[in-house]
N, C-alpha and C positions, 0 to 999 in steps of 0.2 A: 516610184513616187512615195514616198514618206506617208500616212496616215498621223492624222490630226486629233479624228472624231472620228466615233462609231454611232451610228443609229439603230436601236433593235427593233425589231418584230417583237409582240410580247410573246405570243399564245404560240408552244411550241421551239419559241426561242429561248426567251430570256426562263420559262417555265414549262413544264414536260407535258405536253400535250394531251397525250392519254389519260394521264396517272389525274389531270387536271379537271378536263372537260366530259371524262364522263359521266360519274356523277351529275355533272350540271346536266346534259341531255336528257335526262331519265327523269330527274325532276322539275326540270319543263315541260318535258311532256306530259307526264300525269298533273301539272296544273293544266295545261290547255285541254286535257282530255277529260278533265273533272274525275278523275283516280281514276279513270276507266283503262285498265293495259291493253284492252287488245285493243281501245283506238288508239292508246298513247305508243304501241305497237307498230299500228298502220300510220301514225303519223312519224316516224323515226323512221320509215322507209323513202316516205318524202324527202324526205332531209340528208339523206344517207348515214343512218344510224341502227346499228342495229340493239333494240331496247333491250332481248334477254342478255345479251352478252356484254351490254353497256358500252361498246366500242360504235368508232367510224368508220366508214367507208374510207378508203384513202382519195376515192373523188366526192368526198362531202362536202356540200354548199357552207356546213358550218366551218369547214379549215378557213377558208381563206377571205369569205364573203360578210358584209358588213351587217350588223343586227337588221335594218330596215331590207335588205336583200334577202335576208332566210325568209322576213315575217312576210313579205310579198310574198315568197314561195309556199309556205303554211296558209294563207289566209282566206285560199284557195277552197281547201282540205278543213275548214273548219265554223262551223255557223255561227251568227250573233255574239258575230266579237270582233272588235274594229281593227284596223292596221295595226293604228296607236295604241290597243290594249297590249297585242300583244307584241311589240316593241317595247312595251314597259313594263310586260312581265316577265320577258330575254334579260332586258336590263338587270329589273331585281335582282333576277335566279343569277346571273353573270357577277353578282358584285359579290354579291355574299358564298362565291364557289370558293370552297378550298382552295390555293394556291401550291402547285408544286415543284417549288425551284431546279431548273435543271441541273446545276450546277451549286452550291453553297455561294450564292452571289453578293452578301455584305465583301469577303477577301477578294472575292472575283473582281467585283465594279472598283473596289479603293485602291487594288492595282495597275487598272488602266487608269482612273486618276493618278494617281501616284506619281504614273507617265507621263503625265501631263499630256494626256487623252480627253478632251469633250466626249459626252455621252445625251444622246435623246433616246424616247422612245415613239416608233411610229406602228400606232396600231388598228387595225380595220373594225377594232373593238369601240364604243362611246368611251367618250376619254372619261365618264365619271366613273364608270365601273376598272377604267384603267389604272384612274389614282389610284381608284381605291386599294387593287390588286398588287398597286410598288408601295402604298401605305402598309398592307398587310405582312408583309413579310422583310416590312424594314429599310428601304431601298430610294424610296421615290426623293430624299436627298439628294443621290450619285447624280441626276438627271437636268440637266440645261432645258430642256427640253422634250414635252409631251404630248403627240396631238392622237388623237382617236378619228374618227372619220367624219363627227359630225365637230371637230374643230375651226372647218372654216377652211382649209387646205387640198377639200377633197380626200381621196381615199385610192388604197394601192390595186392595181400597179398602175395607177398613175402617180407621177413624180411630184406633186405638189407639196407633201408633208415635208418630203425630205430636202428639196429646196427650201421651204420656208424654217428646216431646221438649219442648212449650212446658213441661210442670212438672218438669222438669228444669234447664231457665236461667231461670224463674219471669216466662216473657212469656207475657201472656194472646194466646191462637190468633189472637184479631181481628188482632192487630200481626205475622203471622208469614205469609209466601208458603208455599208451597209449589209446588216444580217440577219436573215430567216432561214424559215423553213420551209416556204412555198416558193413555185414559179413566181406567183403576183409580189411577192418580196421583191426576188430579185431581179424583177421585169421591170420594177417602180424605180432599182438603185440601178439596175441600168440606163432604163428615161433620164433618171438624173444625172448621170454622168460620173456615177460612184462606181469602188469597186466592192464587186457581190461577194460574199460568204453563206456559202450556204450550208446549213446545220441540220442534221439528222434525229433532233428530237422531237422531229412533228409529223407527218406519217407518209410523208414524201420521201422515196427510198432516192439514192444518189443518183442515179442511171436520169429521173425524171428531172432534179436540181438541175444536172450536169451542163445542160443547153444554155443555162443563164448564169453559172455560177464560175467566176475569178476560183476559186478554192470549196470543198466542200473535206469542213472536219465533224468532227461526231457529235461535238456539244461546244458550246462555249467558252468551255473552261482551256479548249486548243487553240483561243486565238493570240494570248499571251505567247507563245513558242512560233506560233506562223510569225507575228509582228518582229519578233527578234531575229527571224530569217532574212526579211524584206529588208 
């Protein structure tokens, strides 16, 4: 079956997970912890983070779980300070992160247009910190479509984004990939009836993809050479 549209995952797909979201974990947490390390420490345990090393757990709540799901898991672990504070200050710290493209993605995305390829992006992220994040590094043009979790469409891996993205450019699911780096990616492009790609620059090694994933290549930049196969 022919491929129409692709829909990415941001965090880990379309942009390198590690190199990306460390930083950000380290200073979220020392906001929430009021500079304090050894709670900002104990609270990167929670989360699956480990603060001196600035890295994740590869079962980290923050890979694949949506801002209001980590801040429920934090809100626990931390006094006089509301859900909503700190959903809005995941948010802040999330918009203004460094971005770090996996791929040189201005050639990358203008070639699958070029194609005449549709392109969305479906991300477990708030779509405000998402614009921001295809604004920052030039991109958020390539895009038909962009929903974050609090878009109205629900969140992955349920299928509702990526539905509401194929009947938005009016291609039926079967003709549309979809591509991540987590199981919940390609658990949601499976629900929808797409086929999965799954991508090795989020901290999901192959072995774990491999149950939910049509193809598993190394970054992004391999799916131009799969498409030409098919």
């Amino acid at each position: 079956m022919p491929i129409d549209a692709i829909i990415f995952d941001k965090d880990g797909t379309l942009f390198d997970f590690a190199n990306t979201w460390g930083g950000f974990g380290r200073s979220m947490l020392l906001r929430l912890s009021n500079g304090d390390e050894v709670r900002a420490t104990e609270l990167g345990r929670v989360i699956g983070y480990d603060f001196e090393q600035g890295k994740y757990t590869e079962d980290s709540i923050v890979i694949a779980a949506t801002v209001e799901e980590i801040a429920e898991v934090l809100i626990a672990h931390v006094d006089g300070v509301t859900l909503q504070k700190i959903i809005d200050l995941m948010n802040s710290e999330a918009a203004s992160a460094p971005q770090v493209p996996a791929v040189p993605l201005v050639p990358f995305l203008e070639g699958l247009q070029n194609a005449g390829i549709r392109l969305g992006v479906a991300t477990n992220d708030s779509e405000h910190p998402a614009l921001q994040h295809l604004e920052s590094v030039g991109i958020r043009g390539h895009f038909d479509f962009v929903a974050g979790y609090d878009s109205g469409h629900g969140f992955k891996p349920g299928p509702g984004q990526l539905l509401a993205f194929a009947a938005h450019i009016g291609v039926e699911p079967s003709r549309i990939a979809m591509v991540g780096d987590s199981l919940h990616d390609l658990q949601a492009g499976r629900a929808a009836g797409m086929t999965t790609i799954g991508v090795l620059t989020g901290l999901a090694e192959a072995d774990a993809l491999a149950p939910m994933a049509d193809v598993i290549l190394p970054d992004i930049g391999h799916i131009p050479e799969w498409l030409a196969k098919i």
